[in-house]
C-alpha positions as CSV (number, residue, x, y, z in Angstrom):
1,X,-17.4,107.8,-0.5
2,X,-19.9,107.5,2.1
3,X,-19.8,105.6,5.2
4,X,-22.5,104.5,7.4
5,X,-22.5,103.1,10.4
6,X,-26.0,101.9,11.7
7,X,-26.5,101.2,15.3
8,X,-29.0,99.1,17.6
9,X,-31.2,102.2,18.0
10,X,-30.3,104.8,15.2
11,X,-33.0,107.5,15.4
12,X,-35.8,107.8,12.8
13,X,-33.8,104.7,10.3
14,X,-35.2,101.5,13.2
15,X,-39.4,102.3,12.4
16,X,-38.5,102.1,8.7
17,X,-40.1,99.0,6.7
18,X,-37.1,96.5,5.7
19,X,-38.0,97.6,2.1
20,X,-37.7,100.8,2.6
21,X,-34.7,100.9,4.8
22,X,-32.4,99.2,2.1
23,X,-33.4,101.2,-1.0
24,X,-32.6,104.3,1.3
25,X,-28.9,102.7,2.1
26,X,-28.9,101.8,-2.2
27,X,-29.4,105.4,-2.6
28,X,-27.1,106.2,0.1
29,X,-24.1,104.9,-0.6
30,X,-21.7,106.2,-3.3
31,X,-19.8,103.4,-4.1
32,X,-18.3,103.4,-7.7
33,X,-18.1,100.9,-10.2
34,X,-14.6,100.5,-10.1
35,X,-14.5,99.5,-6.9
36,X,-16.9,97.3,-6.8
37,X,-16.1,95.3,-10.4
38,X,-12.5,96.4,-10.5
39,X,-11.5,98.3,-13.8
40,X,-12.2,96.8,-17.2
41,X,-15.1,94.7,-16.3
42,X,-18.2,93.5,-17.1
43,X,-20.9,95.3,-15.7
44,X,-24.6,94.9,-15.3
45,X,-27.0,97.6,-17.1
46,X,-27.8,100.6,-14.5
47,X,-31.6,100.2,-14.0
48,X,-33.0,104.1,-13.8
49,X,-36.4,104.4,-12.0
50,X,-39.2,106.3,-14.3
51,X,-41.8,107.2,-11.8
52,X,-44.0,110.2,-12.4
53,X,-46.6,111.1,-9.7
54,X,-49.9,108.8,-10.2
55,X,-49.6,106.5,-13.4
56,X,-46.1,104.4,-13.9
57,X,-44.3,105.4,-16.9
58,X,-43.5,102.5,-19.0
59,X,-40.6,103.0,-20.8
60,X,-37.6,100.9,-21.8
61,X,-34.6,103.0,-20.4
62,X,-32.5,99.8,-18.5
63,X,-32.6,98.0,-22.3
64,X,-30.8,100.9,-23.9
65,X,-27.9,98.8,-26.5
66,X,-30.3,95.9,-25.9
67,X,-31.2,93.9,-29.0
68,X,-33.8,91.3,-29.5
69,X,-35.3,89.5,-32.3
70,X,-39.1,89.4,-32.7
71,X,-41.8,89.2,-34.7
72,X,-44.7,91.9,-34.4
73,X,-48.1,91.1,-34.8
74,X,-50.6,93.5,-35.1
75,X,-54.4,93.4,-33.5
76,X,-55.7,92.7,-37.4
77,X,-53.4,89.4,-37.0
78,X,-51.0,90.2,-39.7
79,X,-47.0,89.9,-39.0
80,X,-45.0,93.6,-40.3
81,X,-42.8,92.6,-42.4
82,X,-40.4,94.7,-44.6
83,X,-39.1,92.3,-47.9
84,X,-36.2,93.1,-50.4
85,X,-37.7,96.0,-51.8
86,X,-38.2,98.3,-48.5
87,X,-41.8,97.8,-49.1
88,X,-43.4,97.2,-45.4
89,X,-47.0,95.5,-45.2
90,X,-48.3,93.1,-43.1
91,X,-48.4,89.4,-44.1
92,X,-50.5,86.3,-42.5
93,X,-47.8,84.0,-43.2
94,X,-46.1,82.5,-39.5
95,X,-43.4,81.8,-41.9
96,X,-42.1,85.0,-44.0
97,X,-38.6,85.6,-43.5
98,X,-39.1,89.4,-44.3
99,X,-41.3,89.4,-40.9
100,X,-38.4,88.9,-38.4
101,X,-37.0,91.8,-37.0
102,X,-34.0,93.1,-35.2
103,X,-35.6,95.4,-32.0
104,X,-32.8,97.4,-31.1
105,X,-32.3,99.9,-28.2
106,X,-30.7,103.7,-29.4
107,X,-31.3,105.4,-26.7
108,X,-32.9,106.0,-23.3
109,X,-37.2,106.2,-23.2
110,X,-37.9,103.3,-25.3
111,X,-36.3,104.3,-28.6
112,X,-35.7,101.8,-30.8
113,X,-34.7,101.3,-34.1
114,X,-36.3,98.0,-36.1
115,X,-34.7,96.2,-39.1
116,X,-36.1,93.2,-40.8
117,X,-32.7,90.9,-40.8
118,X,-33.5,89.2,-44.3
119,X,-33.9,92.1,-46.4
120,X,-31.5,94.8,-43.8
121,X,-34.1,97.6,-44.2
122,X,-35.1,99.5,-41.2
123,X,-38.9,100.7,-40.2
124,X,-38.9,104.3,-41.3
125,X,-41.7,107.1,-41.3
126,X,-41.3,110.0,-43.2
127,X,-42.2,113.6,-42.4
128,X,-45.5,113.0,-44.2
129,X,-46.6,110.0,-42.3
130,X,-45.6,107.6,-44.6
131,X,-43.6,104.0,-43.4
132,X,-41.0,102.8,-45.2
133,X,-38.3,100.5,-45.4
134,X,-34.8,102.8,-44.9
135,X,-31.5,101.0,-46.0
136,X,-29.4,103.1,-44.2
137,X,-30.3,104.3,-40.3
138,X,-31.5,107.7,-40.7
139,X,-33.6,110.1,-38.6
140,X,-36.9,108.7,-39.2
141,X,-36.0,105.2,-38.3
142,X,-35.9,106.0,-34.8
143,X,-39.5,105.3,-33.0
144,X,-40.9,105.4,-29.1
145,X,-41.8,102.0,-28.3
146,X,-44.4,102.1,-25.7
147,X,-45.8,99.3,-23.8
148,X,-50.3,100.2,-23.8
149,X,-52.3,99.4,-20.7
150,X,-53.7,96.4,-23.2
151,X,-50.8,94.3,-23.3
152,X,-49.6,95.6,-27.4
153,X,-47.1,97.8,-28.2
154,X,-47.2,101.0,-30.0
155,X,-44.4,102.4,-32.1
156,X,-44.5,106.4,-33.0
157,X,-41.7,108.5,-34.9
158,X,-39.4,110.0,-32.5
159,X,-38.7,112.8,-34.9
160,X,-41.6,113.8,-36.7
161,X,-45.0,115.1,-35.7
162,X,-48.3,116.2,-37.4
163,X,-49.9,119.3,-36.2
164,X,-47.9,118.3,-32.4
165,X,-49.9,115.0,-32.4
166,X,-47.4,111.9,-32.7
167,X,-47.4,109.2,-35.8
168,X,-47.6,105.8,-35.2
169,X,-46.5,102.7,-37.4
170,X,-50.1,101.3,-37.9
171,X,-51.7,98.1,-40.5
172,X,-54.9,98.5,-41.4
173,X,-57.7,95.9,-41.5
174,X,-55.6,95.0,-45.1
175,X,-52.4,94.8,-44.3
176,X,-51.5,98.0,-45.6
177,X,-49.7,101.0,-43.3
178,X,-51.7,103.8,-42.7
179,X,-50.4,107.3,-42.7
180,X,-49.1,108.7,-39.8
181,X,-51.4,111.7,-40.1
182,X,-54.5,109.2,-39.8
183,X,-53.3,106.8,-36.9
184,X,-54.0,107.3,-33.2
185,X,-52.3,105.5,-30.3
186,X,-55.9,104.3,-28.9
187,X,-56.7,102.8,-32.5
188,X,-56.1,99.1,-32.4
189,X,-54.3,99.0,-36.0
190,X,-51.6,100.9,-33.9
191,X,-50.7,98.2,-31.6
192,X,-48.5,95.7,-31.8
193,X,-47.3,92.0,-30.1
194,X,-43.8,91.7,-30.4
195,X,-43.4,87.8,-30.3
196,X,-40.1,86.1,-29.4
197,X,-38.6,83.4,-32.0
């Protein structure tokens, strides 16, 4: 473990801005976990910085085991919703128990995996493009949830890609998903509001 000792006058550390001066002692100091919660504990979720040079990458890497419950609603103001069947669409209906989902983080970068808690099937594209409901969590249920510079979200298969161009979950001026193959992540039937209960 580290050990500093600043003085009155310590070179090169006194012109520092406040800011500046305590994230460099943060960074500093190597105290563990242990000792500062004591074995066993509780602790709070490490918060990882995900800086790249220029433009801030939004990602969700502090939420990973988070789960929330939401509703998503797309630009063509229809809720996703995945019923009894697996069959996902979108429905206008603020009430549709098929549209509230289960957001929940799998791993670091913002990937989730979504499951509409009244019917227990998970948001699933296929190697094809094509969105389905998945009763069991499977390979293409996991997606990159991405926060746009609009405000919506966008939600693209981790796992598959068409010719290296990624799929996104997308509803159509219908309701009905389009096919990976065909969606964009600047096309607005791509993006998403997730909307607390």
């Amino acid at each position: 473990m580290w050990k500093w000792i600043l003085t009155h006058g310590a070179p090169g550390l006194c012109h520092l801005p406040r800011s500046l001066l305590l994230l460099f002692l943060v960074h500093s100091l190597s105290v563990t976990c242990d000792e500062v919660w004591g074995r066993g504990s509780v602790r709070p979720p490490e918060i990882s910085s995900n800086y790249s040079s220029g433009r801030h990458v939004r990602s969700y890497n502090y939420l990973q085991g988070d789960i929330r419950f939401r509703k998503l609603f797309s630009f063509h103001k229809y809720f996703l919703k995945i019923d009894d069947t697996g069959r996902v669409s979108g429905t206008k209906k603020n009430d549709c128990p098929y549209s509230i989902l289960e957001i929940t983080s799998v791993d670091v970068g913002g990937i989730v995996a979504i499951k509409a808690i009244n019917s227990n099937y998970y948001l699933a594209m296929s190697k094809k493009g094509k969105v389905y409901g998945a009763k069991e969590f499977n390979i293409d249920c996991k997606l990159k949830e991405r926060i746009e510079e609009n405000g919506y979200n966008t939600y693209a298969s981790l796992t598959w890609k068409n010719n290296e161009r990624q799929m996104f979950v997308a509803l159509n001026g219908k309701g009905t998903p389009k096919r990976g193959p065909k969606t964009r992540r600047k096309n607005m039937n791509a993006h998403f509001l997730p909307m607390p209960l």
